[in-house]
C-alpha positions as CSV (number, residue, x, y, z in Angstrom):
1,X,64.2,85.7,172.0
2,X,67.7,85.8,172.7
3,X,69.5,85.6,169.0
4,X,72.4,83.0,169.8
5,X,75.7,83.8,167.0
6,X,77.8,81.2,166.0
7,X,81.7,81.3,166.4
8,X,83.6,80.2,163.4
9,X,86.3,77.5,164.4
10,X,89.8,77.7,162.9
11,X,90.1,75.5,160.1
12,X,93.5,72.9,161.2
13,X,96.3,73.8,158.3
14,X,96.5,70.9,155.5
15,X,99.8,69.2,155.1
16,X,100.7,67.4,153.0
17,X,102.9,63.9,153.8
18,X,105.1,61.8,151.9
19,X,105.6,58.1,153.1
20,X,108.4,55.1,152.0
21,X,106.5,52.0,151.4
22,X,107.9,48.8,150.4
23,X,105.8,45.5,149.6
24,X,105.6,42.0,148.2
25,X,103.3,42.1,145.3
26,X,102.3,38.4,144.5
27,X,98.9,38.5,146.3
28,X,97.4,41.9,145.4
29,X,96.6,43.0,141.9
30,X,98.8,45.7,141.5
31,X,98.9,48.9,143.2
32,X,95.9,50.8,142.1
33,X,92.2,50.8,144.0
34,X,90.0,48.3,141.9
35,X,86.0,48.4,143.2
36,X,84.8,46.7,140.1
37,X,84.9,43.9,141.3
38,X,86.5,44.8,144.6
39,X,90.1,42.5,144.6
40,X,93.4,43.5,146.9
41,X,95.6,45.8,145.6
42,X,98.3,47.7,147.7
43,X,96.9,51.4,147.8
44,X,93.6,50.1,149.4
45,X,95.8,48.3,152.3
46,X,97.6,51.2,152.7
47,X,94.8,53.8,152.3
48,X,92.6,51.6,155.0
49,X,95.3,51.6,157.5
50,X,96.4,55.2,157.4
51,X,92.6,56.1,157.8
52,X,92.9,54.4,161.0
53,X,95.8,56.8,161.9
54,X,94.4,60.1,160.7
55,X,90.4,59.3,161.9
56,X,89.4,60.3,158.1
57,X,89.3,59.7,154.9
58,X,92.9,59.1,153.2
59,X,93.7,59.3,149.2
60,X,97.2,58.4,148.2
61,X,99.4,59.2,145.4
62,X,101.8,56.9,143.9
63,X,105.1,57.6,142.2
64,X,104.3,54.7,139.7
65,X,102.0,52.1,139.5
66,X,102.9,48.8,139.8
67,X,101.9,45.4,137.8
68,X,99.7,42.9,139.7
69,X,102.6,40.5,141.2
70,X,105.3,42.9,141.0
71,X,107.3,44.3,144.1
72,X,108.4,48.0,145.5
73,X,111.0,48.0,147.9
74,X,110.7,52.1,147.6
75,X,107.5,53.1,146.2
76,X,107.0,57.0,147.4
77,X,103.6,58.3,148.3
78,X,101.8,61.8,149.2
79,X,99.0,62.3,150.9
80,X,96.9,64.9,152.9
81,X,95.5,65.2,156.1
82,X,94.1,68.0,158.4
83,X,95.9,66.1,161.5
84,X,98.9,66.1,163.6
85,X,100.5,63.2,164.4
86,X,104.3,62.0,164.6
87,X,106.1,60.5,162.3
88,X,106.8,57.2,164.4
89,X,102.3,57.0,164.1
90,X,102.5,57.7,160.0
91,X,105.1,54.6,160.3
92,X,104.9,51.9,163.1
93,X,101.0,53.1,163.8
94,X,100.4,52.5,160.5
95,X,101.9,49.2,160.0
96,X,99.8,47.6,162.9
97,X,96.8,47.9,160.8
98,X,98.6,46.4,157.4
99,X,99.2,42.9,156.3
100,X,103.1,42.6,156.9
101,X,103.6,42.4,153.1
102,X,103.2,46.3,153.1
103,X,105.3,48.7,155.4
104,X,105.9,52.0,155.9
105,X,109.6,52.3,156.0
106,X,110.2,56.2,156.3
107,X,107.5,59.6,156.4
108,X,108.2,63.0,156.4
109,X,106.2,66.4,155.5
110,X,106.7,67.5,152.0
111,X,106.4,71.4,150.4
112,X,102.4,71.6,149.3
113,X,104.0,71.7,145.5
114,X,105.5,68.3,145.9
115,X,103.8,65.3,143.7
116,X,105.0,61.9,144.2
117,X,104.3,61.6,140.5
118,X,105.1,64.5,139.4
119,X,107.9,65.9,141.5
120,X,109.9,62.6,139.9
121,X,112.7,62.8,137.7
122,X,113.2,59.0,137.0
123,X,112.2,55.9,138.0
124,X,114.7,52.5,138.9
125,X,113.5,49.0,138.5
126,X,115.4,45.9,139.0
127,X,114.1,42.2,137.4
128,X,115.9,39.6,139.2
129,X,115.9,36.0,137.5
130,X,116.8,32.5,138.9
131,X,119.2,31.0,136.3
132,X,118.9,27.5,137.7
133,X,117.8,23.6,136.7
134,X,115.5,23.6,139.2
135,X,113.0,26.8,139.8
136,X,114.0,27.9,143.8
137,X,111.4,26.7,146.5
138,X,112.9,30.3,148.4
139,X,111.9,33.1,147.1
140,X,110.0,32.3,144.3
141,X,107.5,34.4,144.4
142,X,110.4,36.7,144.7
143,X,112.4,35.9,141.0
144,X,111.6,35.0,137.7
145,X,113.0,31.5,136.6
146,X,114.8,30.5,133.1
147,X,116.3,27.2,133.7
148,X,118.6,27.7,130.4
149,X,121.9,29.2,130.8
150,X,121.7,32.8,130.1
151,X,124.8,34.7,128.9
152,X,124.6,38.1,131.0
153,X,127.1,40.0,129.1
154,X,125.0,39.3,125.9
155,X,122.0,40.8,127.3
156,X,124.0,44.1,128.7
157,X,125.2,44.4,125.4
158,X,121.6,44.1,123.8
159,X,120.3,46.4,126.6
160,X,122.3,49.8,125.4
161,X,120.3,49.7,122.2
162,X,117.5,51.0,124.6
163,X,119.7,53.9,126.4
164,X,118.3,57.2,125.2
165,X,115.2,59.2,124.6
166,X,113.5,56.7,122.0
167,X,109.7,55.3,120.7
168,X,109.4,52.2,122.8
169,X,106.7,51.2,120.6
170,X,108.0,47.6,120.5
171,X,108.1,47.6,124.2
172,X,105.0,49.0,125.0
173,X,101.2,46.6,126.4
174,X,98.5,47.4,123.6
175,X,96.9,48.4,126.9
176,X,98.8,51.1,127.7
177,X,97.3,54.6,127.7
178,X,100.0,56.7,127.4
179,X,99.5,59.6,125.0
180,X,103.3,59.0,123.9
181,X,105.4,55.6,123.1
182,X,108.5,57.9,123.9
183,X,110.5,57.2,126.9
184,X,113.9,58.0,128.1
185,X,116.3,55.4,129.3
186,X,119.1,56.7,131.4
187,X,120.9,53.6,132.2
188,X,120.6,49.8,131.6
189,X,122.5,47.4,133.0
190,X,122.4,43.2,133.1
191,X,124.4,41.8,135.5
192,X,125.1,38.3,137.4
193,X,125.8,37.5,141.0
194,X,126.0,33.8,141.2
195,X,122.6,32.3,140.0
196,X,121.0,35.4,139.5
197,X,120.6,37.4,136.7
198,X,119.9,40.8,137.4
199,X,118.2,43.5,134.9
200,X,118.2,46.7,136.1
201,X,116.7,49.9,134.2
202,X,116.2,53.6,134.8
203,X,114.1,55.9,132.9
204,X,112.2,59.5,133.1
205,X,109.2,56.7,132.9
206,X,108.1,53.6,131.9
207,X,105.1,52.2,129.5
208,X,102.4,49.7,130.7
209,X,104.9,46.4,131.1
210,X,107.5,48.2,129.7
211,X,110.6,46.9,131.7
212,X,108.9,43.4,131.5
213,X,108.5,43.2,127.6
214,X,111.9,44.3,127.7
215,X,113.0,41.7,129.8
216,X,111.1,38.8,127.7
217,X,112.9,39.9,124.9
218,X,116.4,39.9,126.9
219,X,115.9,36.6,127.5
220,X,115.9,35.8,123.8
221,X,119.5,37.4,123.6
222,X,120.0,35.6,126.8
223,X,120.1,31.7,126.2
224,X,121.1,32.2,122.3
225,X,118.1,32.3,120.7
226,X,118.6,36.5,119.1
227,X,121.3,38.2,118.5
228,X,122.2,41.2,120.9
229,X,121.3,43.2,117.5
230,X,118.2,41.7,117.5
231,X,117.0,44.7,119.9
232,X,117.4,47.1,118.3
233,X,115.8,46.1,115.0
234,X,113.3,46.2,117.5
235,X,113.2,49.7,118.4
236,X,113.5,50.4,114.6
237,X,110.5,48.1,113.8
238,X,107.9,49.3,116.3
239,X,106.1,46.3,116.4
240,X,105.0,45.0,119.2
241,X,104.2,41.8,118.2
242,X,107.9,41.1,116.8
243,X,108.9,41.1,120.2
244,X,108.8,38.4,123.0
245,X,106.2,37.4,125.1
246,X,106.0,39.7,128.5
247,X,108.2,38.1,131.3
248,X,106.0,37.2,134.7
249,X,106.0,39.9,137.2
250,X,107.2,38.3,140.1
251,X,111.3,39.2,139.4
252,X,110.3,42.7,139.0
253,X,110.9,45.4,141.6
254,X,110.3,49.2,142.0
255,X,113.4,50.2,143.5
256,X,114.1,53.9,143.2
257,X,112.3,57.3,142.4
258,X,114.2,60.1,141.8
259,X,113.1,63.8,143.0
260,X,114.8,66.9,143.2
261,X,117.0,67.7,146.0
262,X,115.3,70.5,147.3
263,X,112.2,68.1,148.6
264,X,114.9,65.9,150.8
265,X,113.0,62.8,149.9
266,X,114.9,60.1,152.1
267,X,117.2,57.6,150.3
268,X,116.5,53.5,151.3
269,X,118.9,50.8,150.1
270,X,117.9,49.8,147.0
271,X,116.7,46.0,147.5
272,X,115.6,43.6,146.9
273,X,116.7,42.1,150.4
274,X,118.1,38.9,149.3
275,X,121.6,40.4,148.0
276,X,123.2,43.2,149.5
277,X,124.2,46.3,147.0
């Protein structure tokens, strides 16, 4: 009998690929996968349409996960896959299969020691409010609304008790998992463009709702009811429960993610779309 030998087939190289992804939060519960019980979240309509793409199985990883309701306008992912395909499939193929509140905006192949968690230096998020009588039929599931008026100067100057590596302690969901309360905030800064009051906050990292207890507690400073001193008794007190109550999710964005040049991650205008930088 005729002894038949197999013929090992070259394995395809791995590469590893790092996409753009922007989305509108309000009707998934938060980024990450959840199976127990199964709900929408953005990595599983992402991860089900790239699989579509590649013909197997595809695991992302995020640069931060978000809150459910809250938006990215430049989350960063990596993933890896044994296929070749063109950048134009990873994006426009890839958005056929999503809901259009979820797009692929750029992709490109990465070094095999980038992380999109890891690899980051900082992250930028911006909490846009409504500062109007009436709460906006456009966009509201877009903006947070405080129908008193809200001094933005007051809550800048409040916000630059947070710049600096500090315990966040007083900022920080009882939730949160985080082996350290320590974070470092690069740069703060409240501003106002018409009716809208802007927050916007960079840091190595953030703490589960971080940004948004921040924010609740901004508000206080806001409309008169704290002193801009008031936040940084705060950060000496580390009490969470001396703060404010968490603002809603649905003003806060994802908007940047740092990485080190060498990668060449691409750069996307910061958003959100309804004012232009």
């Amino acid at each position: 009998m005729t002894e038949v030998s197999s013929i090992a087939l070259p394995q395809r190289p791995v590469r590893r690929v790092a996409l753009g992804v922007e989305y509108d939060g309000s009707q998934y519960h938060g980024w990450q996968i959840q199976r127990k019980p199964p709900v929408p979240t953005v990595q599983a309509e992402l991860e089900q349409a790239l699989e579509k793409i590649a013909n197997h199985p595809v695991s992302v990883v995020c640069a931060g996960r978000t809150d459910a309701g809250v938006h990215g306008t430049c989350q960063v992912v990596h993933f890896e896959t044994t296929v070749d395909r063109p950048y134009k499939a990873w994006i426009r193929g890839t958005n056929t299969q999503m809901d259009p509140s979820v797009r692929v905006v750029w992709a490109k192949d990465v070094a095999d020691d980038f992380h999109a968690r890891f690899s980051a230096t900082a992250r930028r998020y911006r909490y846009v409010i409504a500062n109007t009588a009436v709460q906006p039929g456009i966009f509201h599931k877009g903006l947070t609304w405080h129908a008193f008026p809200l001094d933005a100067e007051r809550m800048h100057r409040a916000a630059q008790y947070l710049v600096g590596e500090q315990d966040f302690t007083s900022f920080r969901a009882l939730a949160c998992q985080s082996n350290t309360p320590f974070r470092e905030v690069k740069k703060v800064q409240v501003s106002r463009r018409g009716d809208l009051v802007i927050v916007d906050i960079q840091a190595n990292a953030f703490l589960l709702h971080m940004v948004r207890n921040i924010v609740g507690s901004l508000l206080f400073v806001g409309d008169g009811r704290r002193e801009p001193e008031w936040i940084e008794s705060l950060m000496a007190l580390k009490d969470r429960s001396q703060a404010a109550a968490t603002a809603a999710p649905n003003g806060l964005y994802l908007v940047a993610v740092d990485y080190p040049a060498a990668y060449e991650i691409p750069e996307h205008p910061l958003g959100p779309c309804f004012f232009v930088d």
